[in-house]
N, C-alpha and C positions, 0 to 999 in steps of 0.2 A: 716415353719409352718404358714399359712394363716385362716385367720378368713373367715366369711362369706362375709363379709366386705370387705377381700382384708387386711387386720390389717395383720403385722406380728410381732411376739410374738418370740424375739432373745434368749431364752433360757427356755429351756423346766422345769418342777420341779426339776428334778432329774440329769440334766446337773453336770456332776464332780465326780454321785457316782458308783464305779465299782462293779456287781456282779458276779458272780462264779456260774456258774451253770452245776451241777454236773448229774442232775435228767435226765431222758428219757419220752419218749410216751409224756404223755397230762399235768398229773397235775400239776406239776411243772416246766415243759416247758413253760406250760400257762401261771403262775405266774410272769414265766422272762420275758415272751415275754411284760407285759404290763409295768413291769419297763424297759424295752428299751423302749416301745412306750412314755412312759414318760418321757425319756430323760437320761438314765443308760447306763453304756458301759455294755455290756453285754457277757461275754466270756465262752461258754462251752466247760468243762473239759470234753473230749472225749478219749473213748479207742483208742491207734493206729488200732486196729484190726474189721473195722466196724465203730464206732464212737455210737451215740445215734439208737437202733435201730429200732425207726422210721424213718431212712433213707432209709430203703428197704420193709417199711410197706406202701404198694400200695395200696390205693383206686382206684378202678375203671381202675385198670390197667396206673395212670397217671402219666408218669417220668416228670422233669424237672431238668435239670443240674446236669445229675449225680443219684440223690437223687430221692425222692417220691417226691409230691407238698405237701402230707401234711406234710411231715419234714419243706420245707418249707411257708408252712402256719403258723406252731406254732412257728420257729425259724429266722423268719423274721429278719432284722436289726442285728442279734450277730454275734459274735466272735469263731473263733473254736481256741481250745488250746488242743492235744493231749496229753495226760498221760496211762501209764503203772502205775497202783500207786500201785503195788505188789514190780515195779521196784524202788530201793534206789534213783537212781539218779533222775529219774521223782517224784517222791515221796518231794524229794528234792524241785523240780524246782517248783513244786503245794503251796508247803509251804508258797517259798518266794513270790508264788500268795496271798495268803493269807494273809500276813502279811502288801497287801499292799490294801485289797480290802475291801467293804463297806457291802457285803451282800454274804451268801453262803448259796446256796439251794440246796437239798439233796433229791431222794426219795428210796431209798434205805432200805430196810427192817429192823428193828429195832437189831441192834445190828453189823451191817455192817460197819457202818464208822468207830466205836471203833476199830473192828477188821483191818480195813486198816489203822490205828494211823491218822485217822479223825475226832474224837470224839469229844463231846462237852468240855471235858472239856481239851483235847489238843489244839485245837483251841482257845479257849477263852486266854489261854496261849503265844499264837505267837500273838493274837490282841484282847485286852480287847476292842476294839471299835468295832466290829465283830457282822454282825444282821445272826446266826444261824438259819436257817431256812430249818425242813423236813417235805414231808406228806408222808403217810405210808398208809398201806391199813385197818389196824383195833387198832390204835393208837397201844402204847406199854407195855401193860399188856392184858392177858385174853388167853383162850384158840384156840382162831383165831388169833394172832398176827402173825405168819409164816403164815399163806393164802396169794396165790397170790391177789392182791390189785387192782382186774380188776373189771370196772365199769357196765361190766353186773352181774358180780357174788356179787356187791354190792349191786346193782338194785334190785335183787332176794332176797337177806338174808335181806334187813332193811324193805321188806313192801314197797316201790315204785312199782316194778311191779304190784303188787297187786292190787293195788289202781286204775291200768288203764284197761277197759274193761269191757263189758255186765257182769251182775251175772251170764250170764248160760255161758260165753266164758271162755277162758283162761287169764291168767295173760300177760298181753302186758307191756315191758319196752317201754322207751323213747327212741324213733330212733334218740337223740343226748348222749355220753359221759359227761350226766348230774352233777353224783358226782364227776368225772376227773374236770369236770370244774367251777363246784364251791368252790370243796378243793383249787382248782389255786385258785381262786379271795379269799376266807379265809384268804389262806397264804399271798397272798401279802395284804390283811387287818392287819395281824398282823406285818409285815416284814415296813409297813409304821405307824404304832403304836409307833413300835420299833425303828423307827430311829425320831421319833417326840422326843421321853424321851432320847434318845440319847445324839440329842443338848440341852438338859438342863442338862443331868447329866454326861457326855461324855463317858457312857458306853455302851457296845452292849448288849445283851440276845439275849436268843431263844425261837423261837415258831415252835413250831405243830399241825400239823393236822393230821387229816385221812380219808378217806372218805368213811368210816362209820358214822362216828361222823355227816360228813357234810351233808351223807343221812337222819341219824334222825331227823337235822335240817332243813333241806328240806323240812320237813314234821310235822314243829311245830304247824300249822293251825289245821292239823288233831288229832295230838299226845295229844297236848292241850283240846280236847275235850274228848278223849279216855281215857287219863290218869288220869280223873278226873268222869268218871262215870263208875259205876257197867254195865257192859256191854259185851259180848261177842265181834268181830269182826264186826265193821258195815257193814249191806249190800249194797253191788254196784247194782247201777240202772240197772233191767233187760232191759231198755232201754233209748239210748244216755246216757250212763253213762260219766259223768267227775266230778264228786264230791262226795262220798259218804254222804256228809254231808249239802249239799245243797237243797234245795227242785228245785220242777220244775219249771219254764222250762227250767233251766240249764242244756244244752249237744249240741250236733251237731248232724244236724239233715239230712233226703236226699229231693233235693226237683227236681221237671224234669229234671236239667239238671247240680245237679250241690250238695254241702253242705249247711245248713247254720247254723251258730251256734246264738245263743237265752242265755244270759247272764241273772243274775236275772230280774226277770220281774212279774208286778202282773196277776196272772193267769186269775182273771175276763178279766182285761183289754184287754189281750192278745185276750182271746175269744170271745171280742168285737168287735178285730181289723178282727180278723179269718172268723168271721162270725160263730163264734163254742157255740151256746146258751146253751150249757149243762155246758161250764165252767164257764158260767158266774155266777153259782149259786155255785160254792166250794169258803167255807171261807177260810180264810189262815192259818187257822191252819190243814187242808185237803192239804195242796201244796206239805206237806213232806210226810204223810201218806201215800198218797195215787198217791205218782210219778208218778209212771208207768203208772197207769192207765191214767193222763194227759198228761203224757208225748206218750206213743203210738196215741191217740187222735189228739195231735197236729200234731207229726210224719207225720199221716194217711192225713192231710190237709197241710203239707207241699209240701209230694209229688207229688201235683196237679199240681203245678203250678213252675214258673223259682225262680230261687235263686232273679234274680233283680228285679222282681213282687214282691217279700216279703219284700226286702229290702226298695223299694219305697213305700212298705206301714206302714213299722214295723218304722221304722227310723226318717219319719217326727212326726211319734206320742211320742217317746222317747224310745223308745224300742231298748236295747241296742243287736245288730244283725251285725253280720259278715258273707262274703262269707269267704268259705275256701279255699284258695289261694295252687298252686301248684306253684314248683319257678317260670316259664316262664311267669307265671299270676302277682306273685310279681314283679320279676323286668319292668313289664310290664306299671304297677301302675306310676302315677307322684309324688304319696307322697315317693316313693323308690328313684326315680330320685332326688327327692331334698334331700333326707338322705347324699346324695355323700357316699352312704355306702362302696362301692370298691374301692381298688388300685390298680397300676400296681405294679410290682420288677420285678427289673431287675437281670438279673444273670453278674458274671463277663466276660462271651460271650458275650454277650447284648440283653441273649434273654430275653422274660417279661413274666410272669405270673400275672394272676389277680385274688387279691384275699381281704378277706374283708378288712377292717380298723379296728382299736382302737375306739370303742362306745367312749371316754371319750373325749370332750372338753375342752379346759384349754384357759380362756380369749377371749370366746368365737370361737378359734380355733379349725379345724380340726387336730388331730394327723395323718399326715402321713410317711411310710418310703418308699424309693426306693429300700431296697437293699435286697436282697433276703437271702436265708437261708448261712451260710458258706459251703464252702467247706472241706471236715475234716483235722483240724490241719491247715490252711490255714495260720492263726495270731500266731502261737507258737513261730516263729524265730525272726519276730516283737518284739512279748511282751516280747520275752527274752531281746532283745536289749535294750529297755524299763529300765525294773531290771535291767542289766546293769549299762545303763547311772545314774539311780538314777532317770529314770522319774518315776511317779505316771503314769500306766498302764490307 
């Protein structure tokens, strides 16, 4: 691990602690994936039969080694450990994983690991120093608790969708696995909470998530304003909408050749820049009132002219203004280039996939890894040998 500097940084945070990752698809995937980026051995407990089945959940039609690239995308750096855990003896072999490991993550629907004799409070029993950790799809009480725990039909039922698109359009979700990947980073908030109060008190706990809970959160901005006035359903901008609760000229807007999005901004001034002498006369308490009508306004004079005609005029005056970037345009960019946001992995063939990095620096270093998703079961005979000898997995 290298700094920007060239500094290299000999041992990661989390170098020594093992977790057990039980969970499939995204959320909890995610969560492991950034404690191996951080320096965790990371071993998922996989079915013989298939393994995690995002190994044959294909984007874009894209294999690599075996598997999808996004199996390897989320499972970068771990460990495969096969379990039958209906089977005694595998059920067996999982335990004495347990009993030697630092953190186990679960996304399994409420009431599932009990029934496999995984439960919290049989666990905490083979290792009181044990950081238990599941997310679930609508925590564990309430008459949604059995719903599948998928991230468009959570997008839909919290009011996210909703929030995206013109008043007279449809409800448009977020073209990324938005609550899938903030339940990850939740859980591993509390899973590193958890092992802080650990080394003072040398016990483990558990936490949960669900990503319901972490879509309402998601949307504490709005919820906070909503939940505190007599109000029906606020309405969404009939035009450039991106905030129901913003005034103008917040949205994205079309200009000859291209988007350009218009962050808060004072309307006079804007209309100054525009050369639009009718805005120059709305007070600012008219900004919210009366959106639309500024905001089609502006619209109509964006259109005239190129996105970098705006930008070269919106930007030196302080006017905070973005193009809207497609990828080939991002990675395009030299502020992209210097992010070093990619890496390669390799597979145990030596072929490479490229795919993003770990956002988090540690000592001013880049987290990177080389090694690509496991192959399923690949480390099981290993880490038996491991138990065995009396090593720490």
């Amino acid at each position: 691990m290298k700094s920007d500097t060239g500094h290299v940084v000999a041992r990661r945070p989390l170098d020594g602690l093992m977790v057990l990752d039980f969970s499939q698809f995204l959320a909890g995937p995610s969560c492991a994936l950034r404690l191996a980026d951080l320096g965790a051995r990371v071993v998922k407990v996989e079915r013989p039969a298939g393994g995690d089945s995002s190994r044959g959940l294909y984007l874009a039609d894209l294999p690599f080694d075996e598997d999808s690239a996004l199996f390897h995308a989320i499972n970068r750096g771990k460990q495969s450990f096969t379990a039958d855990l209906k089977d005694a003896d595998d059920l067996a072999a999982v335990k004495r994983l347990i009993e030697r490991a630092d953190v186990l993550i679960h996304n399994f629907r409420p009431g599932i690991m009990d029934r496999l004799g995984l439960g919290w409070d049989t666990v905490q029993a083979l290792n009181p120093r044990l950081v238990y950790a599941g997310v679930s799809g609508y925590g564990p009480d309430g008459p949604w608790r059995d719903r599948p725990g998928q991230d468009l039909l959570v997008q839909s039922l919290s009011g996210i969708a909703w929030l995206s698109g013109d008043a007279d359009g449809p409800p448009v979700p977020a073209g990324l696995s938005i609550t899938d990947m903030m339940a990850g980073a939740h859980l591993c908030q509390g899973i590193l909470a958890l092992l802080v109060r650990r080394g003072t008190t040398g016990e483990g706990g558990r936490v949960d998530v669900s990503l319901m809970e972490t879509a309402i959160d998601l949307q504490f901005e709005h919820l906070s304003v909503h939940l505190n006035r007599e109000e029906p359903m606020p309405a969404r901008s009939g035009v450039a909408n991106a905030n129901v609760y913003l005034a103008a000229p917040y949205g994205i807007y079309p200009t000859e050749d291209g988007h350009l999005a218009l962050a808060m901004a004072p309307v006079d001034r804007l209309g100054e820049l525009l050369g639009l002498d009718m805005l120059t006369d709305f007070a600012p308490d008219r900004w919210f009132a009366e959106r639309d009508a500024i905001k089609a306004v502006i619209r109509d004079r964006l259109a005239t002219k190129t996105t970098e005609h705006w930008r070269a005029l919106l930007e030196p005056a302080g006017i905070w203004a973005a193009p809207v970037l497609d990828w080939p345009a991002l990675r395009a960019e030299p502020a992209f280039e210097a992010l070093h946001a990619t890496q390669q992995v390799r597979s145990p063939a030596g072929d490479t996939l490229t795919l993003t990095r770990c956002p988090i620096r540690i000592d001013g270093s880049i987290l990177t890894s080389e090694s690509s998703g496991p192959r399923l079961g690949a480390e099981r005979a290993q880490i038996e040998r491991e138990l065995d000898e009396g090593v720490t997995p």
